[in-house]
C-alpha positions as CSV (number, residue, x, y, z in Angstrom):
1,X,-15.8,18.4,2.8
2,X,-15.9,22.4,3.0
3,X,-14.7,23.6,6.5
4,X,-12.9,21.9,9.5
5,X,-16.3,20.7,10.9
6,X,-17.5,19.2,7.9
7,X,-14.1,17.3,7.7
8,X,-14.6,16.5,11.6
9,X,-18.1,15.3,11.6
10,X,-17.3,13.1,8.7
11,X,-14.4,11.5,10.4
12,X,-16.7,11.5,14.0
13,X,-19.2,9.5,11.8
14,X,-17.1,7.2,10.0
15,X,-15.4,6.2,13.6
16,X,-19.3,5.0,14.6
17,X,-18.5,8.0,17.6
18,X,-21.3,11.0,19.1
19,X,-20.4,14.1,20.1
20,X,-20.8,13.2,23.7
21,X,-18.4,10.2,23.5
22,X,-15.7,12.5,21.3
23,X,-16.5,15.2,24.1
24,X,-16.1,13.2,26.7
25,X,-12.7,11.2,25.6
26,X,-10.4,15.0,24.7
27,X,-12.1,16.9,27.5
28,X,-13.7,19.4,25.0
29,X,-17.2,20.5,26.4
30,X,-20.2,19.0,23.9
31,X,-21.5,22.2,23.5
32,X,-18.0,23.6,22.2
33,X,-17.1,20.5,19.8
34,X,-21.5,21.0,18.3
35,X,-20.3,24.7,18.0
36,X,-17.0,23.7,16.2
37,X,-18.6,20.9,13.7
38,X,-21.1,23.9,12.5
39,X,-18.6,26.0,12.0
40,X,-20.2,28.3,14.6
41,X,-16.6,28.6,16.3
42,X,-13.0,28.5,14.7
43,X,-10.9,25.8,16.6
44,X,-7.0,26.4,17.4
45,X,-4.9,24.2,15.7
46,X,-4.1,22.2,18.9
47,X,-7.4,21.6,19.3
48,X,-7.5,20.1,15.8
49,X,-4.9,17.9,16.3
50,X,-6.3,16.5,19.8
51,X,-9.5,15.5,17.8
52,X,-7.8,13.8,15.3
53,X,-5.7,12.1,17.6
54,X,-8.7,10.8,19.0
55,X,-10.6,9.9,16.1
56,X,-7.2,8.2,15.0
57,X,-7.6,10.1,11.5
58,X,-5.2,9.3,9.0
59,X,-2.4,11.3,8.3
60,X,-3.8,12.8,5.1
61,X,-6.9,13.7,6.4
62,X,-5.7,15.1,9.3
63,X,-3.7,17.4,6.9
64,X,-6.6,18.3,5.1
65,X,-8.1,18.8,8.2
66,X,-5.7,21.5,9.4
67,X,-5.7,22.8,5.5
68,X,-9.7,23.1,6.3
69,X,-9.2,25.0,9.8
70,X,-6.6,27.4,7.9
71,X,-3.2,26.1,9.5
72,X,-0.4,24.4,7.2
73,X,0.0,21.1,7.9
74,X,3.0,19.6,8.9
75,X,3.5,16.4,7.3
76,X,2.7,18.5,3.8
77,X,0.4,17.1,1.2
78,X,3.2,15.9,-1.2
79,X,3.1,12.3,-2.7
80,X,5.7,9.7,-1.9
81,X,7.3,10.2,-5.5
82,X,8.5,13.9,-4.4
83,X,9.1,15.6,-0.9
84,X,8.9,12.0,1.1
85,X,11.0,10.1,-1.2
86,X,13.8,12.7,-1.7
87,X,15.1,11.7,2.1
88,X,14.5,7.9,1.9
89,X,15.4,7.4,-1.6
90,X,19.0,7.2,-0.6
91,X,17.7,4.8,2.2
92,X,15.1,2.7,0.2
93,X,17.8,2.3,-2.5
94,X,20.0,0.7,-0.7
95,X,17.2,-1.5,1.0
96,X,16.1,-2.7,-2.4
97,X,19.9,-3.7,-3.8
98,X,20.8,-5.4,-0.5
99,X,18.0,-7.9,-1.0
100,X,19.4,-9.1,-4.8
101,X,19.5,-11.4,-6.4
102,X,16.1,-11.6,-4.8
103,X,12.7,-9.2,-6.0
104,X,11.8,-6.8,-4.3
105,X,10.0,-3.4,-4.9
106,X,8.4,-0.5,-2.5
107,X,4.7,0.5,-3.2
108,X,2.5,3.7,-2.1
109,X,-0.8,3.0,-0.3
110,X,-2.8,1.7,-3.7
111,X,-0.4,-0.2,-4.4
112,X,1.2,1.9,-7.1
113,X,5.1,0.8,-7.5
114,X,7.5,3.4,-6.8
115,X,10.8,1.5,-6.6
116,X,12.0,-1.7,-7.4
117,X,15.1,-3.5,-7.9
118,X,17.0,-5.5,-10.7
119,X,15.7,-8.5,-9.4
120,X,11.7,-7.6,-9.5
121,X,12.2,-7.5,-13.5
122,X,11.1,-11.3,-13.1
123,X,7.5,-10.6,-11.5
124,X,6.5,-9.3,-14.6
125,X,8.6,-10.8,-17.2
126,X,5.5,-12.2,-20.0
127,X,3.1,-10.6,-18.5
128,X,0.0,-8.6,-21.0
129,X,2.6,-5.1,-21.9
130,X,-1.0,-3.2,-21.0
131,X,-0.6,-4.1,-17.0
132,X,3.0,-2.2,-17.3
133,X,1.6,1.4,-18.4
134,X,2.7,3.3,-15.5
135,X,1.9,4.2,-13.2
136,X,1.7,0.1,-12.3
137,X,0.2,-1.3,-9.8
138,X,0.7,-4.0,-8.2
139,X,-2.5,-4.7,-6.6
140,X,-3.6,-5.2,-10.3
141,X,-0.7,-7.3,-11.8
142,X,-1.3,-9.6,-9.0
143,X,-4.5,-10.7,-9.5
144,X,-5.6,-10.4,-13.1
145,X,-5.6,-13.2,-15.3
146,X,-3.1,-11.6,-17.7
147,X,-0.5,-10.2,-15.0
148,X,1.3,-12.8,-12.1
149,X,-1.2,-15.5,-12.4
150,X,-0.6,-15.4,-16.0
151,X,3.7,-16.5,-14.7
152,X,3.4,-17.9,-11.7
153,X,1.0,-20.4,-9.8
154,X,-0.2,-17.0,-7.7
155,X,-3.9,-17.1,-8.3
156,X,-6.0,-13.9,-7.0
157,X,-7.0,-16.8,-4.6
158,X,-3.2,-16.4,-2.9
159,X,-4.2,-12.6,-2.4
160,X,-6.8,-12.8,-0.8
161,X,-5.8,-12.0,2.8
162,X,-3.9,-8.3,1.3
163,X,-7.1,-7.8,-0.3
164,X,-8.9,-8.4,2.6
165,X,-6.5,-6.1,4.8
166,X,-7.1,-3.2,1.8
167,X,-10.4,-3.3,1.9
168,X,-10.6,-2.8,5.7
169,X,-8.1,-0.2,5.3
170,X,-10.1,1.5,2.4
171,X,-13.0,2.0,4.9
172,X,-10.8,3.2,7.9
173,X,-9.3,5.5,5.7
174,X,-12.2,6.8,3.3
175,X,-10.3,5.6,0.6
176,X,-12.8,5.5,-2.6
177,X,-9.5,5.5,-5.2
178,X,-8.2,2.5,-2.8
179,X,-11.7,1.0,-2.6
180,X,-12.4,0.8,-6.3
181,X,-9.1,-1.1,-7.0
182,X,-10.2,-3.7,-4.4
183,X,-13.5,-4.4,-5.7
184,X,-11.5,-4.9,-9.3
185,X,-9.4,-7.5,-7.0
186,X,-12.3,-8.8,-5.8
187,X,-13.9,-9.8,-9.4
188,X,-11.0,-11.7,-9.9
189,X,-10.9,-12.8,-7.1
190,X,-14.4,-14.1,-7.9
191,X,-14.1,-15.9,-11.6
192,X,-11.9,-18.2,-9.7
193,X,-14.7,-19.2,-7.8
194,X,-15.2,-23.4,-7.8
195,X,-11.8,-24.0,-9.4
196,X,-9.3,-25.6,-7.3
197,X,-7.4,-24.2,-4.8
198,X,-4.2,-22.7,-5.2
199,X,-1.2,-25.0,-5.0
200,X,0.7,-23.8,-2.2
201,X,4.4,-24.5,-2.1
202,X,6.8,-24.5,1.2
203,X,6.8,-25.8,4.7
204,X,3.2,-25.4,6.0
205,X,4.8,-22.6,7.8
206,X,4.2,-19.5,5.4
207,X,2.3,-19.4,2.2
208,X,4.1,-19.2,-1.2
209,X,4.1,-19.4,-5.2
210,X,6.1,-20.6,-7.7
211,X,7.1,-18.1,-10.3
212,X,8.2,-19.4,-14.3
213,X,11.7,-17.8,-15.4
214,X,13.7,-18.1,-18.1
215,X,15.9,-20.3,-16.4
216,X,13.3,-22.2,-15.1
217,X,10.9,-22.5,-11.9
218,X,11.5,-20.4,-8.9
219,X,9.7,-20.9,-5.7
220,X,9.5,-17.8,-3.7
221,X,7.7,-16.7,0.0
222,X,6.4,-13.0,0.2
223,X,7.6,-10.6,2.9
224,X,5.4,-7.1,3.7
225,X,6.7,-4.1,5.5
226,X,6.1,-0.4,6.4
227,X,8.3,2.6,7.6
228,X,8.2,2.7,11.6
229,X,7.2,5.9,12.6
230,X,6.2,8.1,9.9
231,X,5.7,12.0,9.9
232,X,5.5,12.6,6.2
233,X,1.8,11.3,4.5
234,X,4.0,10.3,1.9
235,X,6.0,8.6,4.3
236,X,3.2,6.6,5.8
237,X,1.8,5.8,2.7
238,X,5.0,3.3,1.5
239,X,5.4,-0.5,1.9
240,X,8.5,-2.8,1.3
241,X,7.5,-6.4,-0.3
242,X,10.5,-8.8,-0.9
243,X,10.1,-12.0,-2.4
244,X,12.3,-14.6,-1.2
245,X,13.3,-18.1,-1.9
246,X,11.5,-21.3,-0.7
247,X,14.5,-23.5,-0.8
248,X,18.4,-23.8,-1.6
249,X,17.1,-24.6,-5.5
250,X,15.2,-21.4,-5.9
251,X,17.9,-19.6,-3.9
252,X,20.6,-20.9,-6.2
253,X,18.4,-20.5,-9.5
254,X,17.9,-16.8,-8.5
255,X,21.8,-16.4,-8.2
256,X,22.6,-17.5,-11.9
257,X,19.0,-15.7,-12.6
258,X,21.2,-12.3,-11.5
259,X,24.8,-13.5,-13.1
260,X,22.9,-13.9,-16.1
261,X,20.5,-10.9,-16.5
262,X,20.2,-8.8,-19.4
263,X,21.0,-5.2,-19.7
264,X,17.9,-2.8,-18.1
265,X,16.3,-1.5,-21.1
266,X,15.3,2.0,-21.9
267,X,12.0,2.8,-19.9
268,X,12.2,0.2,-17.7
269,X,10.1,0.3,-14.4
270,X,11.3,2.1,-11.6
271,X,14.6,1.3,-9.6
């Protein structure tokens, strides 16, 4: 993707949309967007962002698509691990200690983990050290053999609907980083194939695993979030899962779990 155009016809494309309908829906004449997509005329930043308004880019892309028209963007390019997370960290810390004594951990858009809290230690305590090289991602403890289905009763099976969302969201968003750690998911997901379904645990009402301690079993639901209203691509890009018990036993187990844990050791995983 070279110049605005390029970056506008892809995204035009990949939304299944002609020039006519694009033309039609932001009011811009066909012959002007044609002119704009061959880089035959320079469009004004406003411009820009009406098209990618329309086209519902992504908030990357429609940074690199201002980037590729020559106008700074205004969310910036940084990751969520620098310009985002300096004003939420405060924020997002907080979030993550008010949900101990139970796990819970903030992830980017592949899934990478960027914060965590004294709790989470347990979703990968025994798993294979080699799934903990950062940076770690979650997507990937979850559903190989070695990481939480090596701990836990959460087969990739019990993923499957978040690695159905992820794919979907890997096409929206042109996503071939995001894509390629689905498809790993997805063999996984596949050598379970013809075994028995996954034990589910709980009420019937919401899905959930039960995780092997040192204290003993804990049976815990899963809870998925994102930031309302983002401006920041790093912003955007973060999710908040908390794990939380299934019953007063697994509550009450994750209490003493908390009264009873060790001291964090040096190079820990991120809190």
């Amino acid at each position: 993707m070279g110049g605005a155009g390029e970056v506008l016809r892809f995204w035009r494309r990949r939304r299944g949309v002609s020039q006519l309908e694009l033309a039609t829906a932001t009011g811009v004449s066909t012959k002007h967007l044609s002119f704009v997509e061959n880089g035959r005329a320079r469009p004004s930043r406003q411009l820009l962002v009406h098209l990618a308004d329309a086209l519902d880019m992504p908030l990357r892309e429609r940074d690199r698509l201002l980037l590729a028209g020559g106008y700074a963007p205004p969310q910036g390019r940084s990751g969520p691990r620098d310009r985002a997370l300096r004003p939420l960290r405060p924020a997002l810390d907080a979030l993550l200690a008010a949900h101990d004594p139970h796990p819970a951990i903030v992830v980017d858009a592949r899934w990478d983990l960027v914060a965590a809290n004294a709790a989470a230690d347990l979703l990968w305590d025994g798993v294979d050290p080699g799934l903990l090289t950062p940076p770690v991602n979650m997507l990937r403890l979850s559903t190989h053999p070695e990481g939480l289905p090596r701990i836990s009763t959460a087969t990739p099976v019990c993923s499957r609907p978040l690695i159905t969302r992820l794919r979907r969201q890997a096409d929206e968003d042109a996503d071939d980083a995001l894509l390629d750690l689905v498809l790993e998911a997805e063999q996984h997901l596949a050598a379970f194939a013809g075994r028995p379904p996954p034990r589910w645990t709980g009420d019937g009402v919401m899905a959930g695993f039960e995780l092997k301690t040192r204290l003993g079993v804990v049976g815990l639901h899963t809870v998925i979030a994102t930031l309302g209203a983002p401006l920041d691509v790093g912003a955007a890009d973060l999710a908040l899962e908390t794990f939380l018990p299934t019953d007063e036993d697994s509550a009450a187990l994750l209490r003493e779990l908390a009264a009873t844990r060790p001291e964090p050791q040096h190079g820990a995983l991120p809190r």
